[in-house]
N, CA and C atoms as an extended XYZ file, in Angstrom:
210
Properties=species:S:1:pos:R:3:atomname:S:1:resname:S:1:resid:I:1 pbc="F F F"
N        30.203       12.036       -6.004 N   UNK     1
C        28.850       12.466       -5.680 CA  UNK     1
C        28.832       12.930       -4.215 C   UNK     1
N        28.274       13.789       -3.727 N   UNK     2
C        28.171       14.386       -2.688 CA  UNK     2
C        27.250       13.608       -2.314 C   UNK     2
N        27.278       13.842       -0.229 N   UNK     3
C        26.610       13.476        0.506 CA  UNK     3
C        25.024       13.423        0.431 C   UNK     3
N        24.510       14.505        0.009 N   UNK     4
C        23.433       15.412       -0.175 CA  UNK     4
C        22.836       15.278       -1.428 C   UNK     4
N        23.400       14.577       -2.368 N   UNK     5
C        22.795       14.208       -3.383 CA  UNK     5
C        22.506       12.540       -3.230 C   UNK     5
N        23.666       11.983       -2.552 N   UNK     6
C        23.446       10.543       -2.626 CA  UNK     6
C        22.206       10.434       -1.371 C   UNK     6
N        22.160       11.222       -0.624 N   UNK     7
C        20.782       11.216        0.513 CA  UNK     7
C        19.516       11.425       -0.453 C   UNK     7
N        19.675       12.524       -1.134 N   UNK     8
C        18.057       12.774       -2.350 CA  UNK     8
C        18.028       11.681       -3.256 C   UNK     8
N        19.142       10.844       -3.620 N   UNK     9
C        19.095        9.849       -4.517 CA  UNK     9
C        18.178        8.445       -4.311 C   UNK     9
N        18.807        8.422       -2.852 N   UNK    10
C        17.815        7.176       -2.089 CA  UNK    10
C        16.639        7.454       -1.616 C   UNK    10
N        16.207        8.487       -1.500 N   UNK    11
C        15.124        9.021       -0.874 CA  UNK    11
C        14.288        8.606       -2.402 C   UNK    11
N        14.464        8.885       -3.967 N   UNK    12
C        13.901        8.896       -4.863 CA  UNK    12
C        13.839        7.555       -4.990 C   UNK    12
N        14.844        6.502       -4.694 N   UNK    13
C        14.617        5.093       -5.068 CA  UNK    13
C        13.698        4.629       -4.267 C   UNK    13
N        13.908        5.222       -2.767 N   UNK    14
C        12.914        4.555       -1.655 CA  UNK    14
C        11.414        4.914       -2.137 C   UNK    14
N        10.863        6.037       -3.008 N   UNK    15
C         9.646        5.922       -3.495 CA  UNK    15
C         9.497        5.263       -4.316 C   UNK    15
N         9.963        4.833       -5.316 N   UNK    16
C        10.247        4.471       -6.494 CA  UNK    16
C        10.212        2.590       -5.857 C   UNK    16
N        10.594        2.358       -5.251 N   UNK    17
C        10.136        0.573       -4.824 CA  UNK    17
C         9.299        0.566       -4.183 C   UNK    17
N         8.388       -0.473       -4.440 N   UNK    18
C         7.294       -0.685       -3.847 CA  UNK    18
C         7.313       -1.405       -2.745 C   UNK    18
N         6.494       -1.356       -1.443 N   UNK    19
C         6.833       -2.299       -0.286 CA  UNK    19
C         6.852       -3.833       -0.503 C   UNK    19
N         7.455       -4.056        0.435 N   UNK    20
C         7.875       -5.539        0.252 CA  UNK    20
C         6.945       -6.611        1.797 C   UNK    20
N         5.330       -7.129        1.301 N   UNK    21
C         4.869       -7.661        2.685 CA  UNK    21
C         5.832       -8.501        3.167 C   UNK    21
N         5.648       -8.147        4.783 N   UNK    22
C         6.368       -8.708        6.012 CA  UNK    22
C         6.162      -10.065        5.817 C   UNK    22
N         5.177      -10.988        5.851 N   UNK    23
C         4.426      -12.288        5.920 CA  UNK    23
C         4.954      -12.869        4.475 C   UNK    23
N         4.540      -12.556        3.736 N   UNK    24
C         5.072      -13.320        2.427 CA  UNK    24
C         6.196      -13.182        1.491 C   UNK    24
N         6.467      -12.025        1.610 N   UNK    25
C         8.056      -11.159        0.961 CA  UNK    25
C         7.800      -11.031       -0.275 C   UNK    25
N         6.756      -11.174       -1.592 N   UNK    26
C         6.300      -10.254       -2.297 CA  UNK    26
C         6.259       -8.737       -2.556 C   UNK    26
N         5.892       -8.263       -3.149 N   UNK    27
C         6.090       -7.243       -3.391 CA  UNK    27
C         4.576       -6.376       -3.620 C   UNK    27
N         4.291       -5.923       -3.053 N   UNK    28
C         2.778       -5.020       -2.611 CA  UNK    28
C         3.050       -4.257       -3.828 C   UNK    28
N         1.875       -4.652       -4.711 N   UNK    29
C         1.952       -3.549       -5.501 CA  UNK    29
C         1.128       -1.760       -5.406 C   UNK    29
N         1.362       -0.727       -5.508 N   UNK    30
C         0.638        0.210       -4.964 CA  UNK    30
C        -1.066       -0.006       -5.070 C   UNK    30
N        -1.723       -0.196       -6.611 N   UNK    31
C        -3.013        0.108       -6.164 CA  UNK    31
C        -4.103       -1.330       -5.227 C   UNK    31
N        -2.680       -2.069       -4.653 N   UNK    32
C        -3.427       -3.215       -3.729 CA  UNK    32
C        -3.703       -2.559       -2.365 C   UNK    32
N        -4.631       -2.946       -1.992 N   UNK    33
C        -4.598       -2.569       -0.227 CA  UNK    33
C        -4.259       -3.417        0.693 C   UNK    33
N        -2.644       -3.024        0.561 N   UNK    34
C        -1.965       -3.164        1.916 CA  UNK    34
C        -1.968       -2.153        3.233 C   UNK    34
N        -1.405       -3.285        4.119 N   UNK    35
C        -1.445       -1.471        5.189 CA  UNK    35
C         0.094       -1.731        5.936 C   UNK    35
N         0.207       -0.681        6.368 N   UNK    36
C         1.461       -0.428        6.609 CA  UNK    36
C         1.655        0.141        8.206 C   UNK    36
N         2.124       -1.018        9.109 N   UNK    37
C         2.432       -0.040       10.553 CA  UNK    37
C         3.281       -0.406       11.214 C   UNK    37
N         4.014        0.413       12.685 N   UNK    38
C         5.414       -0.189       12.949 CA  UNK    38
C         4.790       -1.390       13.492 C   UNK    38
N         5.844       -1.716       13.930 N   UNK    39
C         5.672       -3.260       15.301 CA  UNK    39
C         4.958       -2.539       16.300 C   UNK    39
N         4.385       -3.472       16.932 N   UNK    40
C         3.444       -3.274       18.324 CA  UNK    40
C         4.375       -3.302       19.562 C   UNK    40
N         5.425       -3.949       19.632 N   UNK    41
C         6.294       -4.318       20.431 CA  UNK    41
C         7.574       -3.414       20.651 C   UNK    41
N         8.106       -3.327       19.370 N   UNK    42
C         9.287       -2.160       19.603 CA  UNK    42
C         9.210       -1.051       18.951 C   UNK    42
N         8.331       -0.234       17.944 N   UNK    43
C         7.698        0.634       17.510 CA  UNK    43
C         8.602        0.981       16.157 C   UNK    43
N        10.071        0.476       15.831 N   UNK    44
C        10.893        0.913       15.199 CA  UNK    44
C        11.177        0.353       13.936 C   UNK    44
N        10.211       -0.673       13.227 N   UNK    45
C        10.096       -1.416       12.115 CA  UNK    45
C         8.785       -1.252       11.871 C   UNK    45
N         8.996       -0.776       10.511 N   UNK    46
C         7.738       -0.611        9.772 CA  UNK    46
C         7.366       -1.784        8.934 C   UNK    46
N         6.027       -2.112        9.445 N   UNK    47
C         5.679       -3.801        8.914 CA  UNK    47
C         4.831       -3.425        7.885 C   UNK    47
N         4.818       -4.380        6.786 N   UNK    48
C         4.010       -4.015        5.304 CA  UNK    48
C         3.006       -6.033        5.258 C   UNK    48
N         1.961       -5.451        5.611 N   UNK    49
C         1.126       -6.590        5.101 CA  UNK    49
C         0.794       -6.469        3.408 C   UNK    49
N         0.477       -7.514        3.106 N   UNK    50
C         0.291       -7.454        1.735 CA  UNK    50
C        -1.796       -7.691        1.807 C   UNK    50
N        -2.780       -7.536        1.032 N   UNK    51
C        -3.962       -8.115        0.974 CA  UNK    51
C        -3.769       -9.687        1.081 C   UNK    51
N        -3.557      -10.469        0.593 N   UNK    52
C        -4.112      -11.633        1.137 CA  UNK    52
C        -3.602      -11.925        2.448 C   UNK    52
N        -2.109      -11.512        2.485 N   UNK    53
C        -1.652      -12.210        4.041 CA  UNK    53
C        -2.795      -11.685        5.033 C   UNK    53
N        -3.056      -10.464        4.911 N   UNK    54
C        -3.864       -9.897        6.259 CA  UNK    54
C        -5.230      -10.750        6.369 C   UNK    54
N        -5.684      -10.872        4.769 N   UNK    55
C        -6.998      -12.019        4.594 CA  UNK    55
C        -6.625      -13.323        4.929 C   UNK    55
N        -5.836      -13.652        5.336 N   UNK    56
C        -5.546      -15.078        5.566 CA  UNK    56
C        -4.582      -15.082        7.057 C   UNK    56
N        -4.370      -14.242        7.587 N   UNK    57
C        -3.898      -13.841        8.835 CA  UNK    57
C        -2.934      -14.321        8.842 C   UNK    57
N        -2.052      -14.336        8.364 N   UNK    58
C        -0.587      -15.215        8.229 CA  UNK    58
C         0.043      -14.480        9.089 C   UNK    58
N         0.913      -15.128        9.770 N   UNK    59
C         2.357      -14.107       11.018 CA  UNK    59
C         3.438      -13.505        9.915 C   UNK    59
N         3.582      -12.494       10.897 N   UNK    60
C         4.469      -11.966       10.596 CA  UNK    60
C         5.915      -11.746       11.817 C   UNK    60
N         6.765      -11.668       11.519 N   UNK    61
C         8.412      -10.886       12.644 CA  UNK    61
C         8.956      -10.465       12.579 C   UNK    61
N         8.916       -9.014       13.130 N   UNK    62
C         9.606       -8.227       13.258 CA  UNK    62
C        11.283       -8.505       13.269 C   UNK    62
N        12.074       -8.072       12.509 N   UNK    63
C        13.288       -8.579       12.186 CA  UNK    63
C        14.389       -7.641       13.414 C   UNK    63
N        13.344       -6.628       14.184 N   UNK    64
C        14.099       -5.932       15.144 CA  UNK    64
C        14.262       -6.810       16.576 C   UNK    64
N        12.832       -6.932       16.767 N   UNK    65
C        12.799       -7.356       18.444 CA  UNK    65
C        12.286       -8.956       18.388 C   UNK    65
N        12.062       -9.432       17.176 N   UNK    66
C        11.540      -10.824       17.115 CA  UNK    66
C         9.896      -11.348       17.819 C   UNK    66
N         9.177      -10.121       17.676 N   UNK    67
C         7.778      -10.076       17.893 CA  UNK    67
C         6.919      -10.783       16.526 C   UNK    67
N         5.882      -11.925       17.250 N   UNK    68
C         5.325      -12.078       16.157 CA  UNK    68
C         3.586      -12.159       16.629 C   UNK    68
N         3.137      -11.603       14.909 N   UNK    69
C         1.622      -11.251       14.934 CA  UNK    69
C         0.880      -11.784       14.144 C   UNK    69
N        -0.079      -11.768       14.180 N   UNK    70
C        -1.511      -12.514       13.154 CA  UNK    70
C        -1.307      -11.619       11.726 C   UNK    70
């Protein structure tokens, strides 16, 4: 398999899974409202709250810079 296909391949799986919240490690399903933003601290990890964690303010950490948030 070529480079260029195995790059479009993951790109299709990476839509194809659903996020995984930072705080609880579940699995966000799409029509829940989660939200999704980098770290505040090092900008380079994209953090996935799930609905209840954010309703229940649970921490989360960044697995880059070891920042943690409400």
């Amino acid at each position: 398999m070529a480079v260029a296909e195995r790059i479009k391949l993951a790109a299709i799986v990476e839509t194809i899974t659903p996020p995984v919240c930072s705080s609880c490690g579940r699995l966000i399903p799409p029509k829940e409202r989660g939200v999704a933003f980098y770290c505040p601290n090092c900008g380079r990890i994209l953090i996935w709250r799930c609905r209840k964690c954010r309703k229940l303010t649970l921490k989360y950490k960044c697995p880059n810079c070891g920042f943690e948030g409400p």
